[in-house]
PDB file with SEQRES, HELIX, SHEET and CRYST1 records, atoms N, CA, C and O in Angstrom:
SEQRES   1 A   55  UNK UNK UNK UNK UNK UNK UNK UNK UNK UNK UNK UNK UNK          
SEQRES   2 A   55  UNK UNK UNK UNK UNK UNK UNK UNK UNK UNK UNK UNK UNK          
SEQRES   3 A   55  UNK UNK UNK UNK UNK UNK UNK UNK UNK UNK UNK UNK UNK          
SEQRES   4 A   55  UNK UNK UNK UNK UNK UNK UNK UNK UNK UNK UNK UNK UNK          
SEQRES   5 A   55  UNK UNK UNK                                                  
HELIX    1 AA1 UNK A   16  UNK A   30  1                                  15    
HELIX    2 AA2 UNK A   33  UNK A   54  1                                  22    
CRYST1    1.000    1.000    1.000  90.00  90.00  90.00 P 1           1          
ATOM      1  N   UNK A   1     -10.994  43.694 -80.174  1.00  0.00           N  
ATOM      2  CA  UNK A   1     -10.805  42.717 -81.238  1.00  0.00           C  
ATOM      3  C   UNK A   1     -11.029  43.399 -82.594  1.00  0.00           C  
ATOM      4  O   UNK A   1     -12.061  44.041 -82.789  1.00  0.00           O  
ATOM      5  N   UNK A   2      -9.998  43.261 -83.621  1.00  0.00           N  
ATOM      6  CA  UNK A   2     -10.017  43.617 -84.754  1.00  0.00           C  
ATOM      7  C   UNK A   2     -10.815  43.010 -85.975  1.00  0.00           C  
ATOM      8  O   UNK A   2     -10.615  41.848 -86.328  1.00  0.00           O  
ATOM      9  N   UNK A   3     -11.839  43.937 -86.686  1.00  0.00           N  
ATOM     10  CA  UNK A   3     -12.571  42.780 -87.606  1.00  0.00           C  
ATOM     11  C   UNK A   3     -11.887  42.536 -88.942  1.00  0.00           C  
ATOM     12  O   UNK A   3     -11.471  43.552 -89.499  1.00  0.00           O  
ATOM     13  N   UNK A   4     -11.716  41.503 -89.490  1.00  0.00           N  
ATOM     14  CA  UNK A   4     -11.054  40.994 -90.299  1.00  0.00           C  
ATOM     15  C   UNK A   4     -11.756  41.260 -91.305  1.00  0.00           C  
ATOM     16  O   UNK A   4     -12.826  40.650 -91.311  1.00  0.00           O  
ATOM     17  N   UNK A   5     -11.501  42.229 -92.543  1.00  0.00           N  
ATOM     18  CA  UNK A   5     -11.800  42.789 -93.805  1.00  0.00           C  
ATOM     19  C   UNK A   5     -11.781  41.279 -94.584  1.00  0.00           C  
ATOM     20  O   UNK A   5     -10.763  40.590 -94.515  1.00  0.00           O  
ATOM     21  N   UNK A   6     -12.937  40.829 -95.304  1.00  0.00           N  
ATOM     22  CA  UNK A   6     -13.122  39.972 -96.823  1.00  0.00           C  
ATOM     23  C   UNK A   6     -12.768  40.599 -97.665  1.00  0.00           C  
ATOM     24  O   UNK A   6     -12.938  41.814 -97.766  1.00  0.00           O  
ATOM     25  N   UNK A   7     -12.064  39.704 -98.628  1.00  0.00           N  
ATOM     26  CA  UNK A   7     -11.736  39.876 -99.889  1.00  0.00           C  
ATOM     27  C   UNK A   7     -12.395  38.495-100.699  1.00  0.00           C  
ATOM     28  O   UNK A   7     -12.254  37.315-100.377  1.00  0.00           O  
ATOM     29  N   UNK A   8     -12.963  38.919-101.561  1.00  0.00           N  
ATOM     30  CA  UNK A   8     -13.870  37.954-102.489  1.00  0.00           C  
ATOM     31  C   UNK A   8     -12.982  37.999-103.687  1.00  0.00           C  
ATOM     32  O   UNK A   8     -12.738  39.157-104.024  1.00  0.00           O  
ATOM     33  N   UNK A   9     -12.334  36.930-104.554  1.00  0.00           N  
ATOM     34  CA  UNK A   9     -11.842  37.270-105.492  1.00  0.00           C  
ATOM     35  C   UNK A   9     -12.582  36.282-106.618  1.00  0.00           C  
ATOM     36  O   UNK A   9     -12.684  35.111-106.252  1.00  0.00           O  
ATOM     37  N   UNK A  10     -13.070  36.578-107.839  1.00  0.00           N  
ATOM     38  CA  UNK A  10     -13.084  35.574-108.629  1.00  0.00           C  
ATOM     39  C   UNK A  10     -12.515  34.986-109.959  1.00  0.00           C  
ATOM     40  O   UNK A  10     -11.909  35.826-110.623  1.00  0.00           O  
ATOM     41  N   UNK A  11     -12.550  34.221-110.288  1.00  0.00           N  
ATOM     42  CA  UNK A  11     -11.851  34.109-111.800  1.00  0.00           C  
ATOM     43  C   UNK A  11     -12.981  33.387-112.927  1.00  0.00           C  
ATOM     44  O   UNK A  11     -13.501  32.274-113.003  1.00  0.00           O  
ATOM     45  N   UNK A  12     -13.044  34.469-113.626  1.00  0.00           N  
ATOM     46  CA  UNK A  12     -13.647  34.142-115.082  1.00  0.00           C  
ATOM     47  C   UNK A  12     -12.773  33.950-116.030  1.00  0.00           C  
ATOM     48  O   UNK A  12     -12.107  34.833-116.569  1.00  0.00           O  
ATOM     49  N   UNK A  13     -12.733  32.319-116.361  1.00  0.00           N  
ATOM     50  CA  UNK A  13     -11.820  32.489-117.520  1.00  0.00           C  
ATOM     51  C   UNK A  13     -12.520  32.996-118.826  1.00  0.00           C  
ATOM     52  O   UNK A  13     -11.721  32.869-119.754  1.00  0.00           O  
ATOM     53  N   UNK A  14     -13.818  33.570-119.288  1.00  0.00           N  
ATOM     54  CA  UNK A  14     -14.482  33.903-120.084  1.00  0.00           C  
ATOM     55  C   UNK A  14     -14.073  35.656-120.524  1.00  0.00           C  
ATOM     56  O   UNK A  14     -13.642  36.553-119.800  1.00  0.00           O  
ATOM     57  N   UNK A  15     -14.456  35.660-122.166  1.00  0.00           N  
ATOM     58  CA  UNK A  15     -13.969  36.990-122.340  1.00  0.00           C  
ATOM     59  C   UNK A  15     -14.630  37.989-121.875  1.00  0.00           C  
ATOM     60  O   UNK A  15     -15.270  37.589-120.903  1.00  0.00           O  
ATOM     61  N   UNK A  16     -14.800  39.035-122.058  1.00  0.00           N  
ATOM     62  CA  UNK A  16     -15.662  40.102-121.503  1.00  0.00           C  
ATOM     63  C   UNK A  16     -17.088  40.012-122.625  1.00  0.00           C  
ATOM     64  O   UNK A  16     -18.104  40.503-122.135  1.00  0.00           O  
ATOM     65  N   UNK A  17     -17.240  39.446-124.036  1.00  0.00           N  
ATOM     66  CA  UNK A  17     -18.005  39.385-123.801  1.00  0.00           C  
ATOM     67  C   UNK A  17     -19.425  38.234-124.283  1.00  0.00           C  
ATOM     68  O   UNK A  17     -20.538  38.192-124.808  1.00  0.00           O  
ATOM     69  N   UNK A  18     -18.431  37.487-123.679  1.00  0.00           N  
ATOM     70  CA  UNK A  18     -18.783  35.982-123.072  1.00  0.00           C  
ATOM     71  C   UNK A  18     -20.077  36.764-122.223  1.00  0.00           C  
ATOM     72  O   UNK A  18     -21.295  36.909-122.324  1.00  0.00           O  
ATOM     73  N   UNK A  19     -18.994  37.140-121.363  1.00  0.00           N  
ATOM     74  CA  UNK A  19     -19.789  37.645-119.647  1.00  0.00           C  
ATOM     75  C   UNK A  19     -20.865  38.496-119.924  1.00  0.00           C  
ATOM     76  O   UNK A  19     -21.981  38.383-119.417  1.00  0.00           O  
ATOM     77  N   UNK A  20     -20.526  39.335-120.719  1.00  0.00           N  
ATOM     78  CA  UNK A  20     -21.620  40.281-121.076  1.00  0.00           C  
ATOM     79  C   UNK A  20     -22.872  39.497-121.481  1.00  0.00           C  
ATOM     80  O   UNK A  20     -23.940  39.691-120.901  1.00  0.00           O  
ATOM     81  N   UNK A  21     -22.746  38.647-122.437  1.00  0.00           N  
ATOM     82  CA  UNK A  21     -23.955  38.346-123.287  1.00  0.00           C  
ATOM     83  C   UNK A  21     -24.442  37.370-121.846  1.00  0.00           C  
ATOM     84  O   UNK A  21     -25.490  37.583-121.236  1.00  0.00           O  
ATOM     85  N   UNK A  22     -23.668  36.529-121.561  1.00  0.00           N  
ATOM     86  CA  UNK A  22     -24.800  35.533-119.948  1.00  0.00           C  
ATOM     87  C   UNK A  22     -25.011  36.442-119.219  1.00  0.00           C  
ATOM     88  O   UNK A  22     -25.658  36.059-118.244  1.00  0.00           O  
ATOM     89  N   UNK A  23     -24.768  37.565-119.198  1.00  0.00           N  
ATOM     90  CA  UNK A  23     -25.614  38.466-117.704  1.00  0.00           C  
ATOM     91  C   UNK A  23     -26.354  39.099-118.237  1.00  0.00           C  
ATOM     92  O   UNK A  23     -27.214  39.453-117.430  1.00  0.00           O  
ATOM     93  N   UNK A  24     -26.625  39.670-119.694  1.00  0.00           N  
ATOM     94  CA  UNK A  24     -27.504  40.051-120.609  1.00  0.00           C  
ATOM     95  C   UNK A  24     -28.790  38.681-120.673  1.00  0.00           C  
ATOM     96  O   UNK A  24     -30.014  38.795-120.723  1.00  0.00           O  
ATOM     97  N   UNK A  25     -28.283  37.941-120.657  1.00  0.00           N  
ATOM     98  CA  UNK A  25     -29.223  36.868-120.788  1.00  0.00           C  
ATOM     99  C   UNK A  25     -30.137  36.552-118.955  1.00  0.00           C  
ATOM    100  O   UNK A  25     -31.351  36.704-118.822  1.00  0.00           O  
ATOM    101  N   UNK A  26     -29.573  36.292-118.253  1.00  0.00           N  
ATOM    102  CA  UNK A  26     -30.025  36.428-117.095  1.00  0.00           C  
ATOM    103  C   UNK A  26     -31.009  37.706-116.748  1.00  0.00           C  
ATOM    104  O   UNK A  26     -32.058  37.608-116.111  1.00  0.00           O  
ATOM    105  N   UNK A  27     -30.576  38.675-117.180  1.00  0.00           N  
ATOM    106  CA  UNK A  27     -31.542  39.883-116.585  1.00  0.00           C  
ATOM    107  C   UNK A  27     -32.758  39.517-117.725  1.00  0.00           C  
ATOM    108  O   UNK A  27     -33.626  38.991-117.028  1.00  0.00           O  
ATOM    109  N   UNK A  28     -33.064  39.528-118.596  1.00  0.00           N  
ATOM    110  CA  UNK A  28     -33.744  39.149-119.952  1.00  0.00           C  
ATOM    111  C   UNK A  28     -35.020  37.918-119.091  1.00  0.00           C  
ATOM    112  O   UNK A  28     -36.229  38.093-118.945  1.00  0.00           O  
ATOM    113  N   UNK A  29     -34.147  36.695-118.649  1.00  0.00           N  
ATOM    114  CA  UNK A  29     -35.131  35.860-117.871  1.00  0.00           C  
ATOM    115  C   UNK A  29     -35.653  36.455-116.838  1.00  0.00           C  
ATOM    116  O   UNK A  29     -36.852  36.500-116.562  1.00  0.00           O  
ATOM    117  N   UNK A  30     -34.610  37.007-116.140  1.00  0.00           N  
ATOM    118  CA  UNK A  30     -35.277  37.670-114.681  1.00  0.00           C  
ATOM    119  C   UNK A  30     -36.308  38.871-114.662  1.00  0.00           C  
ATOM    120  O   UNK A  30     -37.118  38.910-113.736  1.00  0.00           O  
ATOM    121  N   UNK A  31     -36.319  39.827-115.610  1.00  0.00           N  
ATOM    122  CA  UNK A  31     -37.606  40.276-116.105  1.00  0.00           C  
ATOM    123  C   UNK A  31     -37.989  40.335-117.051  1.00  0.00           C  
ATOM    124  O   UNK A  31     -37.822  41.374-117.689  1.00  0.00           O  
ATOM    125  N   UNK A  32     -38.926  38.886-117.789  1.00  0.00           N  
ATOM    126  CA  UNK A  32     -39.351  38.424-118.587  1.00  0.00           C  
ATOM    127  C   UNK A  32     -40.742  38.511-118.084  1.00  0.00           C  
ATOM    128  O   UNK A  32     -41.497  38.986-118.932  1.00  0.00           O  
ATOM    129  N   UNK A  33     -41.227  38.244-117.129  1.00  0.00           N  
ATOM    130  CA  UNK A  33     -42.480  37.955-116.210  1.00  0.00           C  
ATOM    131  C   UNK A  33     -43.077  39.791-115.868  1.00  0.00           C  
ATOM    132  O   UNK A  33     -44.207  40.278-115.838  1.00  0.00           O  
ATOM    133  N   UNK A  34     -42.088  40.217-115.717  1.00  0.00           N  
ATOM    134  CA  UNK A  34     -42.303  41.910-115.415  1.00  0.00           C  
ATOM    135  C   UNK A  34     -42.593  42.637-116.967  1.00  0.00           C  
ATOM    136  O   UNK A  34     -43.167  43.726-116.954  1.00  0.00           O  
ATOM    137  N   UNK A  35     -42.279  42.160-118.026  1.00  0.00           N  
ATOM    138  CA  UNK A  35     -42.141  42.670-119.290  1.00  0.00           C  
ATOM    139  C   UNK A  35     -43.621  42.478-119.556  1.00  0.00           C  
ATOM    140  O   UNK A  35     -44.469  43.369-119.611  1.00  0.00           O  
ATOM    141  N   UNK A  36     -43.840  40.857-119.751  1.00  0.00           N  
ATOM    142  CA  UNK A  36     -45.108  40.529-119.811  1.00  0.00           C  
ATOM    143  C   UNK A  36     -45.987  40.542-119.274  1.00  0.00           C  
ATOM    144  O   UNK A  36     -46.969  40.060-119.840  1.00  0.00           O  
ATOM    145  N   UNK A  37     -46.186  41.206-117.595  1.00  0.00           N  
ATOM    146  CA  UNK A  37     -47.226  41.887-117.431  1.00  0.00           C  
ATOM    147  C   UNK A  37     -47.609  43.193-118.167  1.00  0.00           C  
ATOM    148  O   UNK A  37     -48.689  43.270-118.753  1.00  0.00           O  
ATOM    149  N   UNK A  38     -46.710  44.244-118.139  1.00  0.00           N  
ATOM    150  CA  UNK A  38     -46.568  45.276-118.630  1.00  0.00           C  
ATOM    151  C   UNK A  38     -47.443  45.397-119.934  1.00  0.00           C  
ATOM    152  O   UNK A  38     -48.490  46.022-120.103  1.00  0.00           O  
ATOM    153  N   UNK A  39     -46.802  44.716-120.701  1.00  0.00           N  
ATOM    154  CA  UNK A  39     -47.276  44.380-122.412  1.00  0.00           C  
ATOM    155  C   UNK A  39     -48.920  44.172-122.053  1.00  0.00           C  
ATOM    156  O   UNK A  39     -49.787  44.609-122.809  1.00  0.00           O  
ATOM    157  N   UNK A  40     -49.157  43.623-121.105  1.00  0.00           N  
ATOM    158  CA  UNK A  40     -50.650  42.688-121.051  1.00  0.00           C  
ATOM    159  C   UNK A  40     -51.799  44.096-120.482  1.00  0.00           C  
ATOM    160  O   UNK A  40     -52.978  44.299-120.771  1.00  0.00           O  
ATOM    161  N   UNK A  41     -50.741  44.960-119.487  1.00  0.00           N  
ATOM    162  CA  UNK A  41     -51.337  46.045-118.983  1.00  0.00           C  
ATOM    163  C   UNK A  41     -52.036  46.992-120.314  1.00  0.00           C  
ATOM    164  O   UNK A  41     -53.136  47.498-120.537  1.00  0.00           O  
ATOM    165  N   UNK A  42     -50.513  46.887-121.138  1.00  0.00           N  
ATOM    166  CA  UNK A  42     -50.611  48.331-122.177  1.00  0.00           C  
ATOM    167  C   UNK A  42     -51.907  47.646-122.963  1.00  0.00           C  
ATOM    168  O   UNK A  42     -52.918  48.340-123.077  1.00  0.00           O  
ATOM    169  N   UNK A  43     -51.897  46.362-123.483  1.00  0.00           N  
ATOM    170  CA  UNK A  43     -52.999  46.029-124.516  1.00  0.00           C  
ATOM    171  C   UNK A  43     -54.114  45.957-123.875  1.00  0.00           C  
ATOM    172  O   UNK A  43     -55.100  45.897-124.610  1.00  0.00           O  
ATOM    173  N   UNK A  44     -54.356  45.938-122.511  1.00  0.00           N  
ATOM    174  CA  UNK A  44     -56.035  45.945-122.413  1.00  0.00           C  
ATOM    175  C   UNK A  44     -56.197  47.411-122.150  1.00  0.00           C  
ATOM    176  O   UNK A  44     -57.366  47.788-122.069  1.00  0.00           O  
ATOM    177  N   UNK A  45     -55.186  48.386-121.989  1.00  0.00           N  
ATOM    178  CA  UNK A  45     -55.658  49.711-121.590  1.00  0.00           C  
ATOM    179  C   UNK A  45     -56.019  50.163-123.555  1.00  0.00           C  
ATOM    180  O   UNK A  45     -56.988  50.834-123.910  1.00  0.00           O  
ATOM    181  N   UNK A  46     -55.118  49.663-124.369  1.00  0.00           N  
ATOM    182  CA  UNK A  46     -55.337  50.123-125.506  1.00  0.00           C  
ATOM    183  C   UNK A  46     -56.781  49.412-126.209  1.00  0.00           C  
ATOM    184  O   UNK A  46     -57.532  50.010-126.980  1.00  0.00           O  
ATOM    185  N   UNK A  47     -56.918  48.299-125.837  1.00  0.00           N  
ATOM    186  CA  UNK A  47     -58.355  47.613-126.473  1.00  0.00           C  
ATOM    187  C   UNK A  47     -59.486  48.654-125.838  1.00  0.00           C  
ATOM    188  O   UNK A  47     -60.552  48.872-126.414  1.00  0.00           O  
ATOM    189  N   UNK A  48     -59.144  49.217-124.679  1.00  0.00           N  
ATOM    190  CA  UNK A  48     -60.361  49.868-124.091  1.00  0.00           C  
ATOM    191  C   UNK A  48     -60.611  51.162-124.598  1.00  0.00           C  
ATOM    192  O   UNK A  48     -61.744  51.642-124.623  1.00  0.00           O  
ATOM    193  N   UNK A  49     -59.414  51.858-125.079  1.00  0.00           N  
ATOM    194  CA  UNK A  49     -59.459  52.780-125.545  1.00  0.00           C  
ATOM    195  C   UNK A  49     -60.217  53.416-126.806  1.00  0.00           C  
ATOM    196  O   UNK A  49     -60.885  54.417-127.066  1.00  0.00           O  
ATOM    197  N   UNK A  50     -59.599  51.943-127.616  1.00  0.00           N  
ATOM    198  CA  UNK A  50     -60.074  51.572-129.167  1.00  0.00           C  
ATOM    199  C   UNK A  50     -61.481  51.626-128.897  1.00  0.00           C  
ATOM    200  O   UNK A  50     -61.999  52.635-129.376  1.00  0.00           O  
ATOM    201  N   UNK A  51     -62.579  50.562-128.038  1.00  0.00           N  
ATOM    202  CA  UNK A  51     -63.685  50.328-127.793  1.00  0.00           C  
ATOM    203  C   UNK A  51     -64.028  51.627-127.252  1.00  0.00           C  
ATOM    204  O   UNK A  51     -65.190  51.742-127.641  1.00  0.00           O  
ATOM    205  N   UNK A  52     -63.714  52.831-126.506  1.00  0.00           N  
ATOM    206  CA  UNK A  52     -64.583  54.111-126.217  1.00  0.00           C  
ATOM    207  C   UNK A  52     -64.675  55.277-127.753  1.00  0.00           C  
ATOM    208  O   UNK A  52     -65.574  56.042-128.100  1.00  0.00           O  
ATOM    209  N   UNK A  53     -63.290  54.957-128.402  1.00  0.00           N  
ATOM    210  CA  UNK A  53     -63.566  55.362-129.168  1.00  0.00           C  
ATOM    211  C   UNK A  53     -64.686  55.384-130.576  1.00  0.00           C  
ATOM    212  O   UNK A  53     -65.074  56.304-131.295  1.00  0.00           O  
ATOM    213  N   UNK A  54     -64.939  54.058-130.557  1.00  0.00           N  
ATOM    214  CA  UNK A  54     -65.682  53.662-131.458  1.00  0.00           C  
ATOM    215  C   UNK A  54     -67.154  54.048-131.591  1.00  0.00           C  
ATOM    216  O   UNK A  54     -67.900  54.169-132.563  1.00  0.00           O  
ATOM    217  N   UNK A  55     -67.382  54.269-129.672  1.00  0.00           N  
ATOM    218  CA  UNK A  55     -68.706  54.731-129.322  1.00  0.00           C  
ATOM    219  C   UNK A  55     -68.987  56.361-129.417  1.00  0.00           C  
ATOM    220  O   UNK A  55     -70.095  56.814-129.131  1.00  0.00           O  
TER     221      UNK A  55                                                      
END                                                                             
């Protein structure tokens, strides 16, 4: 038995960069939560830093 190859086709009637800016926007939400750990990492490693220095 022969397996039958998919073809997915879609249609965006949107320009290219329509598309661009909503999938720009999607990744932006989707690591928004990853950004802001990060940020939260860098400022307590830098508050600690500030505070050894001081001593």
């Amino acid at each position: 038995m022969k397996k039958q190859k998919l073809n997915y086709r879609f249609h965006n009637p949107n320009t290219a960069e329509v598309t661009a800016d909503y999938i720009l926007k999607v990744f932006i939400e989707v690591n928004a939560k990853k950004v802001e750990r990060v940020m939260q990492e860098v400022a307590e490693k830098s508050a600690e830093e500030d505070k050894q220095e001081k001593k």
